[in-house]
N, C-alpha and C positions, 0 to 999 in steps of 0.2 A: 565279685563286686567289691569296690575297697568299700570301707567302712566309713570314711570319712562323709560316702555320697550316699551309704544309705541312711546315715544318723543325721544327714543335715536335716535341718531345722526348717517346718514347712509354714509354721504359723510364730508369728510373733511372740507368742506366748511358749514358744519350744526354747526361746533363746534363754541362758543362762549366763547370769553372773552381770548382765546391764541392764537391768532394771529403771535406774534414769532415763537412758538412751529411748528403751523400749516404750517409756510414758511418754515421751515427747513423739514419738513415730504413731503410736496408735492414739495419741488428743490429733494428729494431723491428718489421720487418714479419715478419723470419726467427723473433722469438723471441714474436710476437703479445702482444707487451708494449708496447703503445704511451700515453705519457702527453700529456695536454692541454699543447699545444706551442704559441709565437707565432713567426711567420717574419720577421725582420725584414731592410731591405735595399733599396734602392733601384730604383726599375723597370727591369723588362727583365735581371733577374740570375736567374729562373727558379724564384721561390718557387710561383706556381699550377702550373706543371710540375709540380716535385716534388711535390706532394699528388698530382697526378692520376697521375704515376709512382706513386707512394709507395700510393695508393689501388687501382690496377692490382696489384700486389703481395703487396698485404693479403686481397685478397680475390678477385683471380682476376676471371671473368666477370661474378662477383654485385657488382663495386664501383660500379658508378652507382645500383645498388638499397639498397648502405649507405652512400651518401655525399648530402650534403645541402648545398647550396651557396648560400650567401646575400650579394649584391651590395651590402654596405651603401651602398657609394657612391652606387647611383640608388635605392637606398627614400628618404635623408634628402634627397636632392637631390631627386625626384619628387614624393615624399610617398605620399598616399595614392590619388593616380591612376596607382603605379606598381602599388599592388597590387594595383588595380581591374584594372586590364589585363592583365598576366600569370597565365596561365592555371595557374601554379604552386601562385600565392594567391588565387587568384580565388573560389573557393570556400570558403576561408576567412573571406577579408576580411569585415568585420563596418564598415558604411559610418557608421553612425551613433557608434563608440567612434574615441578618437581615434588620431596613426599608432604612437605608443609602446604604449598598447596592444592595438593587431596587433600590432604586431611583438613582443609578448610573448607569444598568444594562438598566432601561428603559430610561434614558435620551440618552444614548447612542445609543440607541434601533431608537429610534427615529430619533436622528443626522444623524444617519447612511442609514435615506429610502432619494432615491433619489428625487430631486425636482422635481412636471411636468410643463417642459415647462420654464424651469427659474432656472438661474445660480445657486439660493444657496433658501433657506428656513428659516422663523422666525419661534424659539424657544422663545416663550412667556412664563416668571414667571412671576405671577402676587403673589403680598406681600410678595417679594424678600427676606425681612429682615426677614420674617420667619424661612427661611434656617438657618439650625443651622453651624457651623462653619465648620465641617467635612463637609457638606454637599454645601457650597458654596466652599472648599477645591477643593472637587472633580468636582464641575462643572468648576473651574481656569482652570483644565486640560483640560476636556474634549472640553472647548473653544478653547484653543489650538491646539487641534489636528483636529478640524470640522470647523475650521473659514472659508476655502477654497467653504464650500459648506451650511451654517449655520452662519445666524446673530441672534445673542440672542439680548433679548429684555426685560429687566429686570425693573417690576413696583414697585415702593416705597411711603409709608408716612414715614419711616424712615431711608432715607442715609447711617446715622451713623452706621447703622445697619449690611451695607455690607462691607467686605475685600477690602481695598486699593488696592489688587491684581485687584478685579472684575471691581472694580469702576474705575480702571486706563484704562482698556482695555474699556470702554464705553462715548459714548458721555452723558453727563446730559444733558435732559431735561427738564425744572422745568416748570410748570404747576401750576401756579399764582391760590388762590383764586377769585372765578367771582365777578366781578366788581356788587354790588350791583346797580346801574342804567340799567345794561344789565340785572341782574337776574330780577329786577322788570319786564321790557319789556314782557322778555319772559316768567314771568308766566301771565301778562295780556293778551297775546296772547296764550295763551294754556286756558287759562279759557271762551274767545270768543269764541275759537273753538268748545269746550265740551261745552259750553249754545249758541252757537248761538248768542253772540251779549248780552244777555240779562246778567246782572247783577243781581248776588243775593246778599242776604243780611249779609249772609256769609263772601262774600268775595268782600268786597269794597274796595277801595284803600288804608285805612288806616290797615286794612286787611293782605292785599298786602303784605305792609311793614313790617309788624311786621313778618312775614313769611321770607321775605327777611335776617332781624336782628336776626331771631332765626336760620337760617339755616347756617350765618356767613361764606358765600362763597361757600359752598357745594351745588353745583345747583340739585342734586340726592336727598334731603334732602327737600330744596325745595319744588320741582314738588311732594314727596310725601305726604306732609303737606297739599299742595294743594288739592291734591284728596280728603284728608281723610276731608276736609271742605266742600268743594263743595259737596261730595255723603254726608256727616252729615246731612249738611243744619243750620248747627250753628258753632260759633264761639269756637270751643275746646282749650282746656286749651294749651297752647302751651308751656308755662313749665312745666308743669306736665307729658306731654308726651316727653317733650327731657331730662327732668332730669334722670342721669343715674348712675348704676355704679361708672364708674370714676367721675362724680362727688362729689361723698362722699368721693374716693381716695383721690381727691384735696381737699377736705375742712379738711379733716386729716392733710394733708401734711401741710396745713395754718397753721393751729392750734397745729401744732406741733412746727413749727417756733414760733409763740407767745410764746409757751412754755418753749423754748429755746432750745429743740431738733432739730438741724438741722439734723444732720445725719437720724434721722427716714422722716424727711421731705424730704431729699434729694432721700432717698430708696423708699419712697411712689411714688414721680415722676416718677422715674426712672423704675418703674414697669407699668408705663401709658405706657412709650416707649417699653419694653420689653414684659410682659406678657399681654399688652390690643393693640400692636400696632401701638398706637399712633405717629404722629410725634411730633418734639419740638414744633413749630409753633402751633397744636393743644393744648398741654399741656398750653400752654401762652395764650390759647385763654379758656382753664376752670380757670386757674389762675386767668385772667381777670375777670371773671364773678363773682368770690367769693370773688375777691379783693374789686369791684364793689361795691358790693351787701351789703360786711359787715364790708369791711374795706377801705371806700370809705378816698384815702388823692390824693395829687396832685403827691409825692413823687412814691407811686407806680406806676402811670402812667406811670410816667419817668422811674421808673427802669423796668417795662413792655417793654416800647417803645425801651428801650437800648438795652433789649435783645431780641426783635423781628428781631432790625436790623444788630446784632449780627449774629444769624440764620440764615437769610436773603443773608448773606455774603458767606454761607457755612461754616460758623466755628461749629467745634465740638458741638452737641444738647446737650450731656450730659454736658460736662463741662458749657454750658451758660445755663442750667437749675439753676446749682450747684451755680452758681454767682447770678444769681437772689435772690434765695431764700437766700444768704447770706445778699444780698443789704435790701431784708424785715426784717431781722433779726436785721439789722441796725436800721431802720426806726418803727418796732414793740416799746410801749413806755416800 
C-alpha cells in the first residue's frame, strides 16, 4: 500500500503546516455557511485532503453522497474516451455532441441531484486551470444559476490560470508550502511507525533531511521518497529520481537567456505553467535549482527572491516569470 494513501489525512485537524486555511474550513463547516472557494498552492500541500476533511465535517456519513468530484486534468487530457469509460459518466456521455458540451451537460447533470440531508452540495474540480476557456465559460454560468443549492470548490497550482469571472465569485485559499521542521517531524514519525522504533541505515537524520530539501514543501513527495528508502534498504539517488522533464524545459529556458533569446526563454516557461501545469512558485523553484547549480551569483538570488515575493502577493505568474528572466538577462555577463 504506498504511504502516501495510508498517511493521508482523515480529519481536519490531521493536516499540517495550514493552519489559517484549516480555521476558515472548520468556522465553515461549524457554522454551515460555506462560500464557493478556489485552493490554491502547490502539489502535495494537502488541498484535496482538506475538502475531503472539510467534506467529512460538513456532512457526517452522508459526504460522498454530497460531494461530486470532477478530474479536469484527465477529461481535457482524455477527452471524450475518458467519459466513455468511466462508469461515473458513462451513462451520461452523449457520443455524438462534442467534449465541452458533456462536460456541460454532466456538470449540470450533477448540480441538478438534490443534496441528502443538507441545504446545498460541493462540486469539486480539482486542476481547475485545466479547464479550457469555453469550458470555465460555461461553468461562470452554470454557478450562477445552482449557487442556491451547490458550492463549487475549485483546486489550483495555477491561479492565473482561471477567468477573473470564476475567481471573483470564490474565496482564495492559498495553501503555503510545508514548513520543512514540520515535514521532518512527520516523516520521523511515520518512519518509527513502519520499523517500530528501530532505525535503519537508510534513513537517518541526515537522510531525513536531504528528503525534506528535495521534496521542497510537497509533503506527498516526501512520504513517497520515504517509502521507496526505507522498502530499498539504501540510500537512492535522490536527484536522479526527481530530475524531470521540466527540468530540461528550464535549463533550455536558462540557456536561452544566456543566449540572448528571451522570448524562446520566456515561451519555454510559460509552457511549464500551461502545458505541464505548473504553478509560478514552482517554476521559481526549478529556476532556483539550475540557477544554483550552474549559475550560482548572489544577484539571482535576489532577482529569485523578488519574484517569489511578487507571486507571493498575487500578482500576475506570467508576467513576474517574464521579469525575472529579463532581470537574468541583465545580470547574464
Amino acid at each position: 500500500m504506498l504511504w502516501t494513501e495510508k498517511y493521508r489525512p482523515r480529519f481536519l485537524e490531521d493536516i499540517i503546516g495550514q493552519e489559517p486555511v484549516i480555521g476558515h474550513l472548520s468556522s465553515f463547516a461549524k457554522t454551515s455557511s460555506v462560500p464557493h472557494m478556489m485552493l490554491t498552492g502547490q502539489h502535495g500541500t494537502g488541498k484535496t485532503s482538506a475538502i475531503d476533511c472539510f467534506a467529512r465535517r460538513l456532512y457526517g456519513e452522508n459526504w460522498q453522497m454530497n460531494t461530486s468530484l470532477f478530474q479536469t486534468a484527465d477529461l481535457f487530457l482524455q477527452g471524450k474516451n475518458y467519459l466513455e469509460q468511466d462508469e461515473r459518466y458513462s451513462h451520461l456521455y452523449r457520443k455524438q455532441e462534442s467534449l465541452i458540451a458533456n462536460f456541460k451537460y454532466i456538470v449540470k447533470s450533477y448540480a441538478a441531484l438534490r443534496p441528502l440531508d443538507a441545504d446545498f452540495k460541493l462540486m469539486i474540480f480539482e486542476d481547475a486551470h485545466t479547464l479550457t476557456r469555453d469550458a470555465q465559460q460555461a461553468l461562470r454560468r452554470i454557478m450562477e444559476r445552482t449557487s442556491p443549492t451547490c458550492r463549487f470548490v475549485l483546486t489550483t497550482t495555477n491561479p492565473s490560470a482561471i477567468l477573473p469571472a470564476i475567481a471573483s465569485r470564490c474565496l482564495p485559499l492559498f495553501f503555503a508550502p510545508i514548513d520543512s521542521t514540520l515535514m521532518m517531524s512527520h516523516l520521523a514519525a511515520i518512519r518509527e511507525k513502519e520499523f517500530s522504533g528501530h532505525r535503519t541505515h537508510s534513513c537517518d537524520e541526515d537522510y531525513l533531511e536531504l528528503i525534506v530539501q528535495t521534496s521542497r514543501g510537497d509533503l506527498r513527495r516526501a512520504i513517497m521518497l520515504l517509502q521507496l528508502a526505507m522498502q530499498s534498504g539504501t540510500r537512492v539517488d535522490l536527484a536522479a529520481i526527481t530530475q524531470s522533464e521540466t527540468g530540461t524545459i528550464t535549463a533550455a529556458a536558462i540557456a536561452a537567456v544566456r543566449k540572448g533569446d528571451l522570448r524562446m526563454a520566456i515561451r519555454e516557461l510559460e509552457s511549464l505553467m500551461i502545458d505541464y501545469g505548473l504553478s509560478g512558485s514552482e517554476v521559481l523553484l526549478k529556476v532556483r535549482a539550475i540557477a544554483h547549480r550552474e549559475y550560482n551569483h548572489p544577484k539571482y538570488a535576489i532577482a529569485l527572491a523578488d519574484a517569489d515575493a511578487r507571486i507571493g502577493h498575487c500578482n500576475n505568474e506570467f508576467i513576474q516569470i517574464g521579469s525575472l528572466l529579463t532581470e537574468f538577462k541583465e545580470v547574464f555577463p
